[in-house]
MDTraj code that builds the backbone (N, CA, C; nanometers):
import mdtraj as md
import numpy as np

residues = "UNK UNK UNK UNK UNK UNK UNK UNK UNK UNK UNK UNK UNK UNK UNK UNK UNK UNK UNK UNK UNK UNK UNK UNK UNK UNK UNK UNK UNK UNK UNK UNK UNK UNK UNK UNK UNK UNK UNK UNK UNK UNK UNK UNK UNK UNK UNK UNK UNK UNK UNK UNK UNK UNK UNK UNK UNK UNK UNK UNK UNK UNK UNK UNK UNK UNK UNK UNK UNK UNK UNK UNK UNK UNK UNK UNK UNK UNK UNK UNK UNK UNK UNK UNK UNK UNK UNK UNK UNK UNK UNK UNK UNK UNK UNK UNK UNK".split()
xyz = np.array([
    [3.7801, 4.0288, -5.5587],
    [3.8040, 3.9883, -5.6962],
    [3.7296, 4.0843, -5.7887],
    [3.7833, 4.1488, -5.8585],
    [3.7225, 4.2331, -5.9902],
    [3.6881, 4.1450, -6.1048],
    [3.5566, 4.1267, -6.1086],
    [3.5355, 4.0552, -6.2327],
    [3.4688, 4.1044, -6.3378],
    [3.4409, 4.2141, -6.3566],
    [3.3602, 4.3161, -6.4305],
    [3.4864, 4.3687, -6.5176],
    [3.5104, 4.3736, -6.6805],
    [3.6178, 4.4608, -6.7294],
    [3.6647, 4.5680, -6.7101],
    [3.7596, 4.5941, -6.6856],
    [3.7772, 4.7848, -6.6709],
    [3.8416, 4.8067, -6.7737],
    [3.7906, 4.9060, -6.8434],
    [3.8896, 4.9568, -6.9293],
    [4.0505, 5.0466, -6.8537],
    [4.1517, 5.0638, -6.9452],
    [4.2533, 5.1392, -6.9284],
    [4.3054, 5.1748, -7.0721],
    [4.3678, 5.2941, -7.0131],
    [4.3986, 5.3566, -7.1938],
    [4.5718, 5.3138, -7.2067],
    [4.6353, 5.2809, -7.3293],
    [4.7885, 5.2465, -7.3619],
    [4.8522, 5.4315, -7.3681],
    [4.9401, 5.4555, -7.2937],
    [4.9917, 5.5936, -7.3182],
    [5.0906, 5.5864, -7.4260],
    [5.1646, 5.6951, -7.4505],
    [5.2298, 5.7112, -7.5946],
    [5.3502, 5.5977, -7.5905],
    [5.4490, 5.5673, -7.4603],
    [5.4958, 5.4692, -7.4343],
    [5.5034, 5.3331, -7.4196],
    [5.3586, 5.3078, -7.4404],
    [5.2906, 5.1849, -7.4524],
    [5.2656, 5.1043, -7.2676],
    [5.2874, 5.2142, -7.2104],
    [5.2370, 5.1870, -7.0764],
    [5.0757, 5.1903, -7.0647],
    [5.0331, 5.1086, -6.9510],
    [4.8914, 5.1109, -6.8685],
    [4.9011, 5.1101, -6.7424],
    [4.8214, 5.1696, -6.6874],
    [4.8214, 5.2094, -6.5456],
    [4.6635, 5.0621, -6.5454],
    [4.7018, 4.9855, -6.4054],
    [4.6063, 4.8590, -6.3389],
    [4.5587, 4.9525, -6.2532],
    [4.4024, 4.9354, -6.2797],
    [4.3232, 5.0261, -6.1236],
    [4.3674, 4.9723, -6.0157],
    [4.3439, 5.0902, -5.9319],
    [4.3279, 4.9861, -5.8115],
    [4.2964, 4.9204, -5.7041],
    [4.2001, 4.8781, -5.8014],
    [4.0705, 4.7350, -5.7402],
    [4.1353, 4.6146, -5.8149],
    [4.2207, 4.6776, -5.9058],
    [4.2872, 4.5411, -5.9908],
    [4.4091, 4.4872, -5.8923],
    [4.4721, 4.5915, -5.9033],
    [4.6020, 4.5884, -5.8010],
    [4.6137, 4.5087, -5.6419],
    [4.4808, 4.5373, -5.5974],
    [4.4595, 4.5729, -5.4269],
    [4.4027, 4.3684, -5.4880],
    [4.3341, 4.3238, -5.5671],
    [4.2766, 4.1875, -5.5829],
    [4.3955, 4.1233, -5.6133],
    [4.4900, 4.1234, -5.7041],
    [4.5845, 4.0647, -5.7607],
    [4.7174, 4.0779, -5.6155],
    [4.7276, 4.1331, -5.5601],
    [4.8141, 4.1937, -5.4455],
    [4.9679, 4.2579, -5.4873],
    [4.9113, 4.3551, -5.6045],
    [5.0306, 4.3884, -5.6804],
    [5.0575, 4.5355, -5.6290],
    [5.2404, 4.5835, -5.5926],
    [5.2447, 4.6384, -5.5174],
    [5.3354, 4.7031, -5.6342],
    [5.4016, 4.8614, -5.6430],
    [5.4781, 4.9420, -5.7125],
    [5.6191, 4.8640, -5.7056],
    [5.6724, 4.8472, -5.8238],
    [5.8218, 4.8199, -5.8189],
    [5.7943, 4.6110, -5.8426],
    [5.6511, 4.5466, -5.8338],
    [5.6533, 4.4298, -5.8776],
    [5.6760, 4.4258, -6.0180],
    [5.6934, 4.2685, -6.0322],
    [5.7204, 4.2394, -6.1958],
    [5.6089, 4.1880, -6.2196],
    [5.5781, 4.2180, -6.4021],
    [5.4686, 4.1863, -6.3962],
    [5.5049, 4.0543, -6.5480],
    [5.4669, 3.9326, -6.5726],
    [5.5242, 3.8585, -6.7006],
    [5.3775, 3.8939, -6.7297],
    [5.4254, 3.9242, -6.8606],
    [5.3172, 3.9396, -7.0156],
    [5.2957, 3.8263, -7.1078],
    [5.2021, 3.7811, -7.1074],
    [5.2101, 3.6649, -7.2468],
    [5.0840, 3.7456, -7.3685],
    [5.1091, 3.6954, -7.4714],
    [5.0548, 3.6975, -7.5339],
    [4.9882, 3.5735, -7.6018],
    [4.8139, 3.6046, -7.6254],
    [4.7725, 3.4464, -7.5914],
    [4.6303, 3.4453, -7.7520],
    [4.7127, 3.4380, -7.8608],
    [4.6421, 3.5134, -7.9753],
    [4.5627, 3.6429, -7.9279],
    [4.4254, 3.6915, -7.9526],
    [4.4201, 3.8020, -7.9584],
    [4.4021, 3.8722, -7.7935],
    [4.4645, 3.7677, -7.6557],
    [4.4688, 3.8407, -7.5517],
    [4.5744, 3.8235, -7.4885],
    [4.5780, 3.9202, -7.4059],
    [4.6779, 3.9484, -7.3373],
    [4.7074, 3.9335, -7.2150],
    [4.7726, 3.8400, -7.1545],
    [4.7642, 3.7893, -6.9544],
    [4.8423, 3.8641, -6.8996],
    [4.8487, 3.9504, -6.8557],
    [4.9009, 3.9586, -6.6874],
    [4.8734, 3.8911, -6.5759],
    [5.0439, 3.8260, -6.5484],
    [5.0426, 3.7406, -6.3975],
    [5.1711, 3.8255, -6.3025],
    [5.1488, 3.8347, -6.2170],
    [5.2276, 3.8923, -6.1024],
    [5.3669, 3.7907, -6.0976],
    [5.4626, 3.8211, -6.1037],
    [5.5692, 3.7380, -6.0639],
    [5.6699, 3.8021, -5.9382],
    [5.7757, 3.6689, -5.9081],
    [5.8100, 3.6930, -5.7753],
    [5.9510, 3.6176, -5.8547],
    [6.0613, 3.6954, -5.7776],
    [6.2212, 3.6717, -5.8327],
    [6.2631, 3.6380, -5.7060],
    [6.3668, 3.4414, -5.7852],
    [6.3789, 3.3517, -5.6733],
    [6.4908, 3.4180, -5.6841],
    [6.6195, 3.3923, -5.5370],
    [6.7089, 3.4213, -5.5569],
    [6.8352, 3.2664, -5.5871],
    [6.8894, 3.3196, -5.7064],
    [6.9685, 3.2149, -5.7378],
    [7.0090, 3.0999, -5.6648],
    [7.0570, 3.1090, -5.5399],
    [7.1228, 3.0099, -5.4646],
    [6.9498, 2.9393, -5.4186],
    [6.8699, 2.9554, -5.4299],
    [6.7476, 2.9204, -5.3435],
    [6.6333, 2.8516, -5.4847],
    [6.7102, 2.8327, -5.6435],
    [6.6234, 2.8547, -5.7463],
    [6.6156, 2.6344, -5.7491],
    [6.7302, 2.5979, -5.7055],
    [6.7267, 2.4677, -5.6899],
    [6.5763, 2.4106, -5.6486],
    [6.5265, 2.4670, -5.5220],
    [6.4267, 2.4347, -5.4401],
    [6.3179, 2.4274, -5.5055],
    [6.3267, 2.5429, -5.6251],
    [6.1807, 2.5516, -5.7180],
    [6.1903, 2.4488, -5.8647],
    [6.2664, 2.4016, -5.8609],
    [6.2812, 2.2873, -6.0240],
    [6.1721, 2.2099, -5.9958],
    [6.1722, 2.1412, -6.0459],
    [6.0061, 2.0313, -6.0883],
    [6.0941, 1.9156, -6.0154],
    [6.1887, 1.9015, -6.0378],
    [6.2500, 1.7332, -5.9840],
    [6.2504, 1.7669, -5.8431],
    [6.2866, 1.8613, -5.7887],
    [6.2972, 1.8671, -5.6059],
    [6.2058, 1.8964, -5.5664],
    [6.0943, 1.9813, -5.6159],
    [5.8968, 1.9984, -5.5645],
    [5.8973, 1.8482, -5.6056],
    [5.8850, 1.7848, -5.7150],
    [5.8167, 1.6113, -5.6963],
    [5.8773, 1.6050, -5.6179],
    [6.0585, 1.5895, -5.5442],
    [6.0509, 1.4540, -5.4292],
    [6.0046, 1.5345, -5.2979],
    [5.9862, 1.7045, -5.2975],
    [5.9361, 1.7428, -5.1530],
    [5.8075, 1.6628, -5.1058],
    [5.7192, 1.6753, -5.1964],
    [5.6029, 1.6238, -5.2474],
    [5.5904, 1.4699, -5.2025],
    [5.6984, 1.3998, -5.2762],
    [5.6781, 1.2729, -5.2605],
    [5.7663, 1.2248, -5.0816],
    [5.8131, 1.2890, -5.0233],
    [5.8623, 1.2912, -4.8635],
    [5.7225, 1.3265, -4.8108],
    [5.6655, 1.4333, -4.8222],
    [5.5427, 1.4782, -4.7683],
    [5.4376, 1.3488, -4.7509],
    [5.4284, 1.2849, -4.8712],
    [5.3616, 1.1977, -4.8693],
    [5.3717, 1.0424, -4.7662],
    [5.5157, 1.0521, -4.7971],
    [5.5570, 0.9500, -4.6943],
    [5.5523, 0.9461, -4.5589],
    [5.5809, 1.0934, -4.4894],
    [5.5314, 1.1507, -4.3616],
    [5.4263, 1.1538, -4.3693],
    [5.3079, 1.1676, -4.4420],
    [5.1755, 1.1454, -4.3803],
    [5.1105, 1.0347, -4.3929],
    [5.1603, 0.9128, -4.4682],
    [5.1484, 0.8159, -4.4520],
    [5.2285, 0.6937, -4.3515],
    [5.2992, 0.7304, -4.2955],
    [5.3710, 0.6924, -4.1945],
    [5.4838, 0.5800, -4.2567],
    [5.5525, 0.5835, -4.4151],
    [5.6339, 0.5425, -4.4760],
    [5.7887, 0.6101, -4.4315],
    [5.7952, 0.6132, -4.2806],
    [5.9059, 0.6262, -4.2472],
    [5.9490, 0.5613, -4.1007],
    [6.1069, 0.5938, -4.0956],
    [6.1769, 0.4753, -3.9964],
    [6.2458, 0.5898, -3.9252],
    [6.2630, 0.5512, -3.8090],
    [6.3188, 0.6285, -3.6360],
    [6.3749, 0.5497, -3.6388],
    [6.5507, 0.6173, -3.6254],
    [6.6400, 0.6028, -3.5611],
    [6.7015, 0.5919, -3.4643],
    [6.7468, 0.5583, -3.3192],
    [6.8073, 0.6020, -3.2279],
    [6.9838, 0.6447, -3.2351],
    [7.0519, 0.6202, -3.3273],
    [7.1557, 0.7158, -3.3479],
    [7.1791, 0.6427, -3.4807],
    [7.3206, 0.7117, -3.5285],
    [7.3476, 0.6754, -3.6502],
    [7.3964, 0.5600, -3.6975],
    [7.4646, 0.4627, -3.6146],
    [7.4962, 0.3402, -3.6416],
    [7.4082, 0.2787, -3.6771],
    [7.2842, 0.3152, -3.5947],
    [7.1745, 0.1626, -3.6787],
    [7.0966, 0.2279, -3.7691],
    [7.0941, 0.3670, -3.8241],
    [7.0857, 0.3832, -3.9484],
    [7.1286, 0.3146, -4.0430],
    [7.2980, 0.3776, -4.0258],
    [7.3759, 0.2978, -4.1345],
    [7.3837, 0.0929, -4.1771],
    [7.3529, 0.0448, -4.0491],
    [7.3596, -0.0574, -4.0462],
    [7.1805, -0.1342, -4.0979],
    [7.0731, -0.0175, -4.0869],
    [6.9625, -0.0488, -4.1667],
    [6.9891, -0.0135, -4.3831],
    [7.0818, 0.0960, -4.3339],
    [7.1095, 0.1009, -4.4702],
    [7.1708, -0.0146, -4.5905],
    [7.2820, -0.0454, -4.5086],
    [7.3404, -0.1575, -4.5204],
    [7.2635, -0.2570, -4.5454],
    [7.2027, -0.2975, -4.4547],
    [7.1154, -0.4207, -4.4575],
    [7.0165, -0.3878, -4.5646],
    [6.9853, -0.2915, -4.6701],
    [6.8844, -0.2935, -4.7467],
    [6.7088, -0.2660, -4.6567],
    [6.7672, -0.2231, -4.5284],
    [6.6098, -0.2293, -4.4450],
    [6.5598, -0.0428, -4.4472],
    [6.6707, 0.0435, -4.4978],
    [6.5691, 0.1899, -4.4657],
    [6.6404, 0.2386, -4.6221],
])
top = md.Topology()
chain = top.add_chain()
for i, resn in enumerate(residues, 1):
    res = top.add_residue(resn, chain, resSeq=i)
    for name in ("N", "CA", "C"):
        top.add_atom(name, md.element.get_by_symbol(name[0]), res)
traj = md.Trajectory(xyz[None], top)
């Protein structure tokens, strides 16, 4: 972790080159993205990572809560074994799973 400031200079393009002790801590590699905020008078760099569309479902807030909330149920043992699918359906039915 670099926790000491480093300076870097803005080139005529408005580029900066990240040392790299910044780079090698953050695990930022050539060709990553980097999101910029602006946060009144500072400036964040965070490393980002591009989901791919068909896979962007998985990351919404409503499907992490229910992964989350399954997780929970498996480790609390808030779940029911089946031996095939009929008496699934027929626990379903019955209001029992």
């Amino acid at each position: 972790m670099v926790k000491d400031p480093t300076l870097t200079k803005v080139t005529r393009n408005g580029q900066i080159t990240l040392p790299a002790a910044v780079r090698r801590a953050a695990n930022i590699e050539e060709g990553d993205l980097i999101a910029v905020v602006v946060e009144g008078d500072t400036i964040r760099l965070s490393p980002q990572k591009l989901i791919d569309k068909s896979q962007a479902y998985f990351w919404s807030d409503d499907w992490q809560k229910s992964e989350l909330e399954a997780s929970e149920d498996i480790e609390s043992g808030r779940i029911q074994e089946f031996d095939d699918i009929d008496a699934l359906i027929d626990a379903l039915e019955a209001g029992e799973a």
